[in-house]
C-alpha positions as CSV (number, residue, x, y, z in Angstrom):
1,X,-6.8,18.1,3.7
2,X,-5.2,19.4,0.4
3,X,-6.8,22.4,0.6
4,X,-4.4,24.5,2.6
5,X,-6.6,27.9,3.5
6,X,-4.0,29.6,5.0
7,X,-1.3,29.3,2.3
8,X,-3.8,29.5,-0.8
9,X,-2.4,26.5,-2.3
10,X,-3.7,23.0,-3.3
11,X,-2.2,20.1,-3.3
12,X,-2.8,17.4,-6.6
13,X,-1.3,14.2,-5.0
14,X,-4.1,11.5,-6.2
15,X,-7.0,11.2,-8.6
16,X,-10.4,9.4,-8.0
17,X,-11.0,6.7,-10.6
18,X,-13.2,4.5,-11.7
19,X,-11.8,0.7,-12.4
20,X,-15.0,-2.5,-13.0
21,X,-17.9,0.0,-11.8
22,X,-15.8,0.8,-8.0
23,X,-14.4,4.3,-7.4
24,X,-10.8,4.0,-5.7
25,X,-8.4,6.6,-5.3
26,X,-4.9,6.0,-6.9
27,X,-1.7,8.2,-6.8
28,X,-0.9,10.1,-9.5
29,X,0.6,9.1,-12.7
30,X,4.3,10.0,-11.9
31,X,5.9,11.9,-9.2
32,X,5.8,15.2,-11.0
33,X,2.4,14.6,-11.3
34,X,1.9,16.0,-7.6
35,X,2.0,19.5,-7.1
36,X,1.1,22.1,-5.2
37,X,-0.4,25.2,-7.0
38,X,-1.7,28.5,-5.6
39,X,-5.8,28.4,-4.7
40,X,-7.1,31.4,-6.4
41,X,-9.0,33.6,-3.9
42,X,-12.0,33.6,-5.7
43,X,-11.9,29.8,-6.2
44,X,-10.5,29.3,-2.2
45,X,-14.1,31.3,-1.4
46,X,-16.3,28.9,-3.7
47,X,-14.8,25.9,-1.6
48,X,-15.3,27.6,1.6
49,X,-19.1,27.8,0.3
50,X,-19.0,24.6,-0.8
51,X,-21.6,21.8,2.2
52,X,-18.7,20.0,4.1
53,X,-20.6,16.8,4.9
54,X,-17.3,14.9,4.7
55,X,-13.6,14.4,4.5
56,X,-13.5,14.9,1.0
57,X,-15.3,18.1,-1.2
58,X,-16.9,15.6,-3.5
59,X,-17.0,12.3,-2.1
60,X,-19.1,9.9,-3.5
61,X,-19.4,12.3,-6.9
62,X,-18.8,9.7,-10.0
63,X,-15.5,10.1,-10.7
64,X,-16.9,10.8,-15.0
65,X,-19.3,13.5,-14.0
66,X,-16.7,16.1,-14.3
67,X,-15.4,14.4,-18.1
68,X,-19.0,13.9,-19.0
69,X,-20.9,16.8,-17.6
70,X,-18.3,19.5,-18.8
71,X,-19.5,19.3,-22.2
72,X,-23.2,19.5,-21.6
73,X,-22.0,23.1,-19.1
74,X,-20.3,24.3,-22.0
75,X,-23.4,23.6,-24.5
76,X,-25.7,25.2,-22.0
77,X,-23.7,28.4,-21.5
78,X,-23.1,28.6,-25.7
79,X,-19.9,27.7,-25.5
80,X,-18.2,25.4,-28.3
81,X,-17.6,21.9,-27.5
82,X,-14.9,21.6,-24.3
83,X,-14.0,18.2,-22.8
84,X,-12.9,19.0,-19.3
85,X,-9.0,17.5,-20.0
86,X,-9.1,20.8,-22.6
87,X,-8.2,23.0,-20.1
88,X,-5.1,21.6,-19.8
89,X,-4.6,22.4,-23.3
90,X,-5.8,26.2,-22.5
91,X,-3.5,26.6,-19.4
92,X,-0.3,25.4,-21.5
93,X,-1.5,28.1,-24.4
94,X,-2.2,30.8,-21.8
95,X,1.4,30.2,-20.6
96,X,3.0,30.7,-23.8
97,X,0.9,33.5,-24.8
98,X,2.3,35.4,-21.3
99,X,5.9,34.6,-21.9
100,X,5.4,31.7,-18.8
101,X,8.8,30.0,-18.3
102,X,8.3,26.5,-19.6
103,X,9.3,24.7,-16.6
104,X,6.9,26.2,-14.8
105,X,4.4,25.7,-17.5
106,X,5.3,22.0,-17.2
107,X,5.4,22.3,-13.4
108,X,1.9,23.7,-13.3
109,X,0.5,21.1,-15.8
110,X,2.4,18.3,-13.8
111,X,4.1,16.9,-17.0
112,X,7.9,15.9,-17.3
113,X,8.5,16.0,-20.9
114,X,8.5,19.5,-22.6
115,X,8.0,17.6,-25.8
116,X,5.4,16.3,-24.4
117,X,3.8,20.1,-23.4
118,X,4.9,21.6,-26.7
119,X,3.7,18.7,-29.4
120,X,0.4,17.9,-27.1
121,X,-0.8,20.9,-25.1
122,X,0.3,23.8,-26.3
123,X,-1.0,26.1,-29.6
124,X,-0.4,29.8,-30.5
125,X,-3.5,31.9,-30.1
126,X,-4.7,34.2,-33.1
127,X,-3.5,37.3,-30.8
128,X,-0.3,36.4,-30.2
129,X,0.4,35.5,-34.2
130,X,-1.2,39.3,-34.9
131,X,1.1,40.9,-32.5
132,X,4.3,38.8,-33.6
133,X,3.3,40.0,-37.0
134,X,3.3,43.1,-36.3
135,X,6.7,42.9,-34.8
136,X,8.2,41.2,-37.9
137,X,6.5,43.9,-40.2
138,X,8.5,46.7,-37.7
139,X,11.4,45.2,-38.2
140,X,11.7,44.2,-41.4
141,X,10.1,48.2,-42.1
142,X,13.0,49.5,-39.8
143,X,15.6,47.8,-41.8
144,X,14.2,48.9,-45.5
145,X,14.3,52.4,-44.2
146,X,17.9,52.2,-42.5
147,X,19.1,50.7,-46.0
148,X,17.2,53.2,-47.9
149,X,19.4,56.3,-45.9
150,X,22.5,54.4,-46.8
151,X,21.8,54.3,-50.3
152,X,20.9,57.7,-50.4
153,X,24.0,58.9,-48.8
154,X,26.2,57.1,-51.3
């Protein structure tokens, strides 16, 4: 029922958990905690594919299989080591690398602290450091040159 197919979006209002050995699910950790993002259309047609046997996609999967099973994907398509929390990590990055406004960075992520998203989630990617370098080296190019033409003319 958080999947709205008709809108794209989902809805993140709860997490499963696991507390002595019993699954429950629990709201989540604050208020801006639950969101509702768009669904992909390639993703929205994986659910659709997905066996409906119940109310919920994945009910009675172990709520670690996702944190511990991640890894062992990522080993078995040659991937380096990913923990499944990681992509929250990427999706921060990816936001700063395409100029994402940070409140919708933080929105997305579900965090209310941008120190939080800066100091914890986000990192610059080797691209982005390449193309601010060559920025600076334009500039700083730009202004030798201008100040070369003024020296000349004097």
């Amino acid at each position: 029922k958080d999947i709205d197919f008709e809108n794209h979006t989902i809805t993140i209002n709860k997490a499963l958990v696991k507390a002595e050995g019993q699954k429950h699910l629990k709201g989540t950790k604050t208020t801006d905690s639950e969101r509702t993002l768009s669904l992909p259309l390639y993703i929205e047609e994986k659910i659709k594919n997905l066996p409906h046997k119940h109310e919920r996609l994945f009910e009675g999967m172990d709520p670690d299989r996702c944190s511990k099973g991640f890894p062992r994907l990522c080993k078995r398509l040659g991937l380096p080591h990913y923990r499944f929390h990681d992509l929250r990590h990427s999706m921060a990055t990816v936001g700063v690398s395409l100029n994402i406004a940070d409140k919708i960075v933080m929105a997305r992520g579900g965090w209310n602290n941008y120190a939080t998203v800066k100091n914890i989630y986000q990192a610059v990617l080797q691209d982005d450091t390449s193309a601010a370098d060559v920025l600076y080296d334009a500039y700083f190019t730009n202004l030798l040159e201008s100040n070369t033409k003024c020296n000349t003319a004097i």
